[in-house]
C-alpha positions in Angstrom: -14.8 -8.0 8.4 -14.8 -6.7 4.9 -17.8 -4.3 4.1 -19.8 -4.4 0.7 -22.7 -2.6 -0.7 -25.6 -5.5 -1.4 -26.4 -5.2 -5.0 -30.2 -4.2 -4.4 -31.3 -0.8 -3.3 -33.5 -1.5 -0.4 -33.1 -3.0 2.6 -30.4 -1.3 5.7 -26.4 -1.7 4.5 -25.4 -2.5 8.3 -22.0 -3.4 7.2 -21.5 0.2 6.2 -22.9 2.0 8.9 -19.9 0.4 11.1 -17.5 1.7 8.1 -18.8 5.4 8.3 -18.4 5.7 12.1 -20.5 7.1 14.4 -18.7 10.7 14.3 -20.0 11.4 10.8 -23.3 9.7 11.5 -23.7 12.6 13.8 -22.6 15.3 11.3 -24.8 13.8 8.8 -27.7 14.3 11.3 -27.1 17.8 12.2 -26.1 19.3 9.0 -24.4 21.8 7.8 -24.8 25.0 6.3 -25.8 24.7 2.4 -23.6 25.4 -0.8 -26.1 27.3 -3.7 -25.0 24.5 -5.5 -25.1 21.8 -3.4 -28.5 19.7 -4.9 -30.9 18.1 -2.8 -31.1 14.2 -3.7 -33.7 13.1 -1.4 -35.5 13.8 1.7 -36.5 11.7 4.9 -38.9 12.7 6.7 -38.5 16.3 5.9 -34.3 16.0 6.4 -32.5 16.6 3.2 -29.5 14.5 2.1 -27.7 16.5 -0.6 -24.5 15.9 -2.7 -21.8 16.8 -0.5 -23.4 14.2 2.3 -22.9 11.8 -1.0 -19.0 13.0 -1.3 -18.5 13.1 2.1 -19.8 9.5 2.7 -18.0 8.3 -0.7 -14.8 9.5 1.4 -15.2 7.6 4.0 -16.6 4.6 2.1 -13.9 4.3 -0.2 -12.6 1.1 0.5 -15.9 -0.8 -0.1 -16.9 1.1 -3.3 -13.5 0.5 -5.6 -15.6 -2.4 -7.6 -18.1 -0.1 -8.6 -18.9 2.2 -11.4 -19.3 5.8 -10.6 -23.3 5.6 -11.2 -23.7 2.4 -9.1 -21.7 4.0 -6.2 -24.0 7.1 -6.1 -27.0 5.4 -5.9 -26.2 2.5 -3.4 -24.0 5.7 -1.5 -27.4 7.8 -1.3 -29.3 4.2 -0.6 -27.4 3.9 2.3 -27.5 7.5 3.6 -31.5 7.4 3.5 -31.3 3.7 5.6 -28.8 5.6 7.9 -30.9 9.1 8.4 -34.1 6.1 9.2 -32.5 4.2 11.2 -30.6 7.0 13.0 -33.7 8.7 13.7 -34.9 5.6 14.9 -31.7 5.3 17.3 -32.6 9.3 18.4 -36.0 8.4 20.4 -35.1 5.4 21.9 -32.1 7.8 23.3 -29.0 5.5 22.8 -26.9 8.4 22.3 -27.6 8.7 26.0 -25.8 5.0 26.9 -22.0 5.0 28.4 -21.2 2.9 25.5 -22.1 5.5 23.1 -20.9 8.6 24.8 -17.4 6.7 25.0 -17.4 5.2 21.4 -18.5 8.8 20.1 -15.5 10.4 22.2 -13.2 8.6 21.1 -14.5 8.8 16.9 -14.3 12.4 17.8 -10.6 12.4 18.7 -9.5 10.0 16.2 -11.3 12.7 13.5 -9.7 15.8 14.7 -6.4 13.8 15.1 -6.7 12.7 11.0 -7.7 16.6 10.0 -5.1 18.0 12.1 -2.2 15.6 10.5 -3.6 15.9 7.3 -3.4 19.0 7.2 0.1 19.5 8.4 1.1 16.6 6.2 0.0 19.0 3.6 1.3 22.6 4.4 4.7 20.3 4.3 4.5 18.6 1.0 5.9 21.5 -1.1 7.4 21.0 -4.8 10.5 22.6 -2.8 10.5 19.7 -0.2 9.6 17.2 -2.4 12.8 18.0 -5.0 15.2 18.1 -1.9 14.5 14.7 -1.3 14.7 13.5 -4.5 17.8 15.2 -4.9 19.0 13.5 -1.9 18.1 10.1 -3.1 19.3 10.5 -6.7 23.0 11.3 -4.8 22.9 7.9 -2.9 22.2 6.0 -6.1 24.8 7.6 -8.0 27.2 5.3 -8.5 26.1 2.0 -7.7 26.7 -0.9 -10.1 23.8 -2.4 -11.7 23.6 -5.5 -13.8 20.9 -6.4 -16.7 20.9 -10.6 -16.3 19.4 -13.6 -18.1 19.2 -16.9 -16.0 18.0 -20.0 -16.6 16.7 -22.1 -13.2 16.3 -25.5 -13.5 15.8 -28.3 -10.6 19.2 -30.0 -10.1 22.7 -29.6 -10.5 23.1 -32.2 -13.4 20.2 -30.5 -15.5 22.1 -27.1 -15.1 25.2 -28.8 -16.6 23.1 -29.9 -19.7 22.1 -26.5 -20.1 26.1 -25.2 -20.1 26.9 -27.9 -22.5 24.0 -27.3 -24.9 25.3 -23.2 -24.3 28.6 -24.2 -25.6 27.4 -25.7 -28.5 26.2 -22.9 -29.5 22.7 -22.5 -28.6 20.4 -19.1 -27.8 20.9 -18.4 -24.1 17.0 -16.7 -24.5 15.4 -19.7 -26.4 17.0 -22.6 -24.3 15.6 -20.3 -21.3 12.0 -20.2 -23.0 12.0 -24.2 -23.3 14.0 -25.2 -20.2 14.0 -22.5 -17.1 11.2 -22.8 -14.4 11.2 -19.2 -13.4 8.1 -17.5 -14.4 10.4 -15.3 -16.3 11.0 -18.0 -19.0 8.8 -16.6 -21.1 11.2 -13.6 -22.0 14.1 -15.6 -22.5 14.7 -15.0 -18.9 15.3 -11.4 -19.0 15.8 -10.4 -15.5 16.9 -6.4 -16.8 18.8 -4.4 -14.8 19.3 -5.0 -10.9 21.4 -4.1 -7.9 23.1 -6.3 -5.6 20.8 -6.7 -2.6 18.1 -7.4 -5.1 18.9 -10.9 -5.3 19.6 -13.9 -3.1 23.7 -13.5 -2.6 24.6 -16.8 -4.0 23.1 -15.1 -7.6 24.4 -12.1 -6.8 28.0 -12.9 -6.1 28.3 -14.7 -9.5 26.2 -11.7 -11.3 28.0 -9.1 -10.4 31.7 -10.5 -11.5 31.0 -12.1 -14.8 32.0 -9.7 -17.6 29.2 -8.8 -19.9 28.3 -11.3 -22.7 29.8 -14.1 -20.5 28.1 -17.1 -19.3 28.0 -18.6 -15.6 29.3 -22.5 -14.2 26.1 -23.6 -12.5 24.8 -21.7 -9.3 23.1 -23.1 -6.5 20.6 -21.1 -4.8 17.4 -21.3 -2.0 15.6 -22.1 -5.7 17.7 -24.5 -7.4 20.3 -24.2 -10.1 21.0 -20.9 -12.2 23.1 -20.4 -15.6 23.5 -16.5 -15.5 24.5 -14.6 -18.6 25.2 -10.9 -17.7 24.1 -8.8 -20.8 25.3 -5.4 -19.7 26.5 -3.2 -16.4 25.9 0.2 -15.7 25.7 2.8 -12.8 22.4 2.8 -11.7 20.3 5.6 -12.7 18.0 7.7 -10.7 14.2 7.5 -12.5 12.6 10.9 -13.7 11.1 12.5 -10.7 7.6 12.5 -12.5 7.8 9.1 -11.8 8.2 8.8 -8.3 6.7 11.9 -7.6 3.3 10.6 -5.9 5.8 7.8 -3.8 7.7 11.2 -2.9 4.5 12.9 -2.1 4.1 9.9 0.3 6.8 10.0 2.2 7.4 13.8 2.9 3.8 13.5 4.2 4.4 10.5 6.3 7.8 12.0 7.7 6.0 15.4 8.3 3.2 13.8 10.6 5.7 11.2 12.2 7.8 14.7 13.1 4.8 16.5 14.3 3.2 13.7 16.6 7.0 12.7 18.2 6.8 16.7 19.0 3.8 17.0 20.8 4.8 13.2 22.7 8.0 15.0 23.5 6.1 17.9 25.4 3.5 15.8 26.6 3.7 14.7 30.1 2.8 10.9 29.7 2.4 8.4 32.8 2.1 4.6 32.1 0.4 2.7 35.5 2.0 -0.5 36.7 -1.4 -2.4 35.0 0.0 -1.2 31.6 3.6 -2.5 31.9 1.5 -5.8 33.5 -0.1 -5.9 29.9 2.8 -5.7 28.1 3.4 -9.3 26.4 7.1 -10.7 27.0 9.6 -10.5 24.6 9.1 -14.7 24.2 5.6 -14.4 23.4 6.1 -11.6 20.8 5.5 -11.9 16.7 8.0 -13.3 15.3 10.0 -11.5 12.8 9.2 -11.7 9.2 11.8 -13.6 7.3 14.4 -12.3 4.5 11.9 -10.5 2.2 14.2 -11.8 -0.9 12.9 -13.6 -3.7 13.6 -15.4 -6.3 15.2 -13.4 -9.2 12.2 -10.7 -10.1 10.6 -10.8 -13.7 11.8 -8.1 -16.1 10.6 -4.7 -15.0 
């Protein structure tokens, strides 16, 4: 279930408390030791909620605060941390920390926390500039040298309607305009620009033809999964690596990702790790498994 902040500023924000979890519900009640700086925004019942308890619960809440201005998160943020210190409290003397239920939920927040800090932070001691670069490097070497083509197309319904279009072509007409008044693709609208591509962006039928026309030329009809293209290659070209600014933060990513994936298949490999017969029972059968997402190709993309 999704979890909002209600627009007024009383009443208890439930749906949050379950976003926060119950390990920083606990830090939140025992406190921590207090920055010079760090300003006291209210009290309850004598306990002060000051502006890292803000950040830290804006952390957490992140997801269900995007809509929000940076005011109208503070305040419904610090609404919800005096509900949570009230009802907390509340929680305290009827002892429910005390329950199985609790002790086993707040175990197992507590090892999901340290596991998050502790791959976070090796996630970052390995995202250097210097690791970062080596695999862009990397990448730019694998792109180097593959063929990409800058396409227009025009996709109408049937084969017959795609012939009209060649004729019309032939008589001289603008590839771009005929595309703005007679393609379907949602692409129309730049004359069915389509700019540059490789081959495994496209459905193969499209592809095949795209990538043997000479520039400037114009395509027979081509049936697709979509219906019927007239393709007019503009230009070809090796396909160029972007500037690593530009991929920087999906570099950043993955060198993070990797990192933790490397660290955690370490400790698994010196763990000793013992599955019972009632976990293999558990196990669904291949049959009653997800299927498989299908071919994640698309239609010709819009211009990038």
């Amino acid at each position: 279930m999704t979890t909002s902040f209600p627009d007024t500023k009383t009443g208890l924000h439930f749906g949050l408390a379950a976003a926060l979890g119950v390990a920083l519900v606990s830090a939140l009640l025992a406190g921590s030791p207090a920055r010079a700086d760090d300003k006291v925004l209210a009290k309850v019942n004598g306990v002060e909620i000051r502006e890292s308890d803000v950040a830290l619960a804006e952390e957490e809440l992140a997801p269900s605060l995007q809509q929000m201005d940076p005011a109208a998160k503070k305040d419904n943020v610090l609404a919800f941390l005096i509900d949570l210190q009230i009802v907390a409290k509340a929680a305290e003397d009827k002892k429910i920390e005390n329950s199985d239920d609790f002790k086993k939920r707040l175990g197992f927040t507590r090892k999901r926390l340290m596991m998050d800090s502790l791959l976070a932070a090796e996630g970052k001691l390995a995202t250097t500039e210097e690791a970062m670069k080596k695999v862009y490097e990397e990448a730019s070497k694998q792109i180097t040298g593959e063929v990409e083509v800058r396409a227009r197309h025009i996709l109408v319904e049937t084969e017959d309607e795609a012939k009209a279009v060649v004729e019309e072509l032939k008589k001289g007409a603008d590839f771009a305009e005929l595309a703005k008044k007679k393609s379907k693709d949602p692409g129309a609208s730049d004359g069915g620009d389509l700019g540059f591509f490789t081959k495994d962006q496209m459905v193969p039928e499209f592809s095949a033809v795209a990538f043997v026309i000479e520039p400037g030329k114009t395509s027979d009809p081509v049936k697709s999964q979509f219906g019927w293209h007239v393709i007019k290659v503009e230009e070809k070209r090796n396909r160029q690596s972007p500037p690593f600014d530009q991929v920087k933060g999906q570099i950043e990513t993955y060198v993070t990702r990797k990192a933790q994936a490397d660290y955690v298949a370490k400790l698994r490999e010196a763990a000793k790790v013992e599955r019972t017969a009632d976990a293999a029972a558990a196990k669904p059968d291949a049959a009653k498994e997800p299927a498989k997402p299908a071919d994640s190709k698309m239609a010709p993309p819009a211009k990038k």
